[in-house]
N, C-alpha and C positions, 0 to 999 in steps of 0.2 A: 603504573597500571595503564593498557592503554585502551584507547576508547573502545566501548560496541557501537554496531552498527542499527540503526534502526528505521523503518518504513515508516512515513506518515501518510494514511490515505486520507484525501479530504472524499466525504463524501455530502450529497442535498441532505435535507433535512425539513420534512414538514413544518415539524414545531419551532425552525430555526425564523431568528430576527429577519426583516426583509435587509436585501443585499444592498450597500450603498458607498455611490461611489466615491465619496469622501471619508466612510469610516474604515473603508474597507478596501483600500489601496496597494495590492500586493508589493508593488515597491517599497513601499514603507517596513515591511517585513523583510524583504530582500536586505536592504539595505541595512538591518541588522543583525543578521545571519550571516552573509555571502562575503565580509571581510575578516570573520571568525575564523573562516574555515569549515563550521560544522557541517555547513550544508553542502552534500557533495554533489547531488545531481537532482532536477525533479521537473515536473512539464504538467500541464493543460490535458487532460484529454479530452475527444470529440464526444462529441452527444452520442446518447443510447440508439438513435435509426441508425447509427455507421459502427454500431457493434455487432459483434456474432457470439454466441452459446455453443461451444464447442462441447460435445460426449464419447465418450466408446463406450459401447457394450456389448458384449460376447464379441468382440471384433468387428462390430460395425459402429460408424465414425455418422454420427449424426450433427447435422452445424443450423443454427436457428439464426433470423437475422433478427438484429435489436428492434424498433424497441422491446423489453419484457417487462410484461404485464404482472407479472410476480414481484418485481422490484419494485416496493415504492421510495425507493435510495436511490442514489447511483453516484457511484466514483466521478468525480470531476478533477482530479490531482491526484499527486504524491508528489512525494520529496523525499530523497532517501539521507538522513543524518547522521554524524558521529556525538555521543554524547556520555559520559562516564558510568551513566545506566540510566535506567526506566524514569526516574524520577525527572532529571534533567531534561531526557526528550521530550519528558509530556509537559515541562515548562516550554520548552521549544514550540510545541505544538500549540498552546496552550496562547499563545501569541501570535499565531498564524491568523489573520481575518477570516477563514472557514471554519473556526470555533465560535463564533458568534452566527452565523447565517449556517450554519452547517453541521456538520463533525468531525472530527481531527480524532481517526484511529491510529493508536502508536503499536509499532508492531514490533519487536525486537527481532533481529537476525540471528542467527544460529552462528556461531563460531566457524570460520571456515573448517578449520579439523572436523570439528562436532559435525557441522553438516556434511562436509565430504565422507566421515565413517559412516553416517547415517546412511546416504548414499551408499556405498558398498556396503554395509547390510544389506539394506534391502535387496540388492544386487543379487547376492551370495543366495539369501531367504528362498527369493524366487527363484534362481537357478537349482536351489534343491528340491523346491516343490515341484518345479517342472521335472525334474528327475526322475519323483517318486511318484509321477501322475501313471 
């Protein structure tokens, strides 16, 4: 069997432990992961003022800049993993220091077949409702 793929989003966390930099040393995780193999790819991202809220509706493209005031969370990570299913990633995750200051969302990836059909569904769906509009 071979592995799935899955997303971990770190995101803040009101109720989370304060952050510290001795218990909380991302190298230290790295460095248990990153000669595994599991971890395939993952990064930092910037604060909520250098983000944007992208929408369409009825064809008009509306863009917001960060911060949002709706959000009292906010992504600061991911890491995208391989692991033999849910169970295992959320051990993965579950070891990351943004489970104790934070929260470690594990997100499973869709099969590439599965997603690519999914994709051409939808594809097809909407090419016939534009049809019959």
């Amino acid at each position: 069997m071979t592995d799935n793929q899955y997303l971990l989003l770190y995101t803040t966390a009101p109720d989370g432990e304060p952050w510290s930099a001795e218990s909380d040393d991302i190298a230290d995780w790295l460095e248990t992961v990153d000669p595994t193999g599991i971890r395939i790819f993952g990064e930092r991202l910037t604060t909520p003022a250098e983000a944007r809220l992208v929408t369409k509706r009825a064809g008009t493209v509306a863009v917001s800049d960060g911060p949002f005031a709706e959000y009292t969370e906010w992504f600061v990570g991911f890491d995208l993993i391989t692991a033999p299913d849910v169970d295992a990633a959320t051990e993965v995750g579950s070891r990351h220091p943004c489970a104790r200051f934070g929260r470690v969302i594990v997100l499973p990836l869709m099969e590439p077949i599965e997603g690519r059909q999914k994709l051409e569904e939808t594809i097809l769906a909407r090419e016939g409702a534009a049809a019959g509009a």
